[in-house]
C-alpha positions, 0 to 999 in steps of 0.5 A: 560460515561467510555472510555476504553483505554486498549489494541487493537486487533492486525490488522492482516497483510499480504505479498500485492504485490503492485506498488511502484513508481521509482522516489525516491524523490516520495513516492507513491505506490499502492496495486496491487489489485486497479491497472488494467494496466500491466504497471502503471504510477505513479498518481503523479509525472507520473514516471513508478511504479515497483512491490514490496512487502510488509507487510500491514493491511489485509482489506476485 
């Protein structure tokens, strides 16, 4: 069996608006998509979390 180890298809990207926790020794954040709250706690150190935006993988 041959294993092809070429070039991979780019992973197409995207400007996500996502939730980013305000404690800077935390590095969690969250797409916007999986959050319901208007206001969101951070799930790990229960800091409050901030809109930003960045630029990750499209995923369907």
């Amino acid at each position: 069996m041959a294993y092809r180890r070429g070039p991979k298809e780019p992973i197409p990207e995207k400007e996500t608006i996502v939730w980013s926790c305000t404690n800077e020794e935390c590095s969690c954040w969250m797409r916007d998509a999986f959050s319901n709250e208007e206001k969101t706690i951070c799930p790990i150190c229960k800091s409050e979390m901030e809109k930003e935006v960045r630029v990750l993988p499209v995923i369907s």
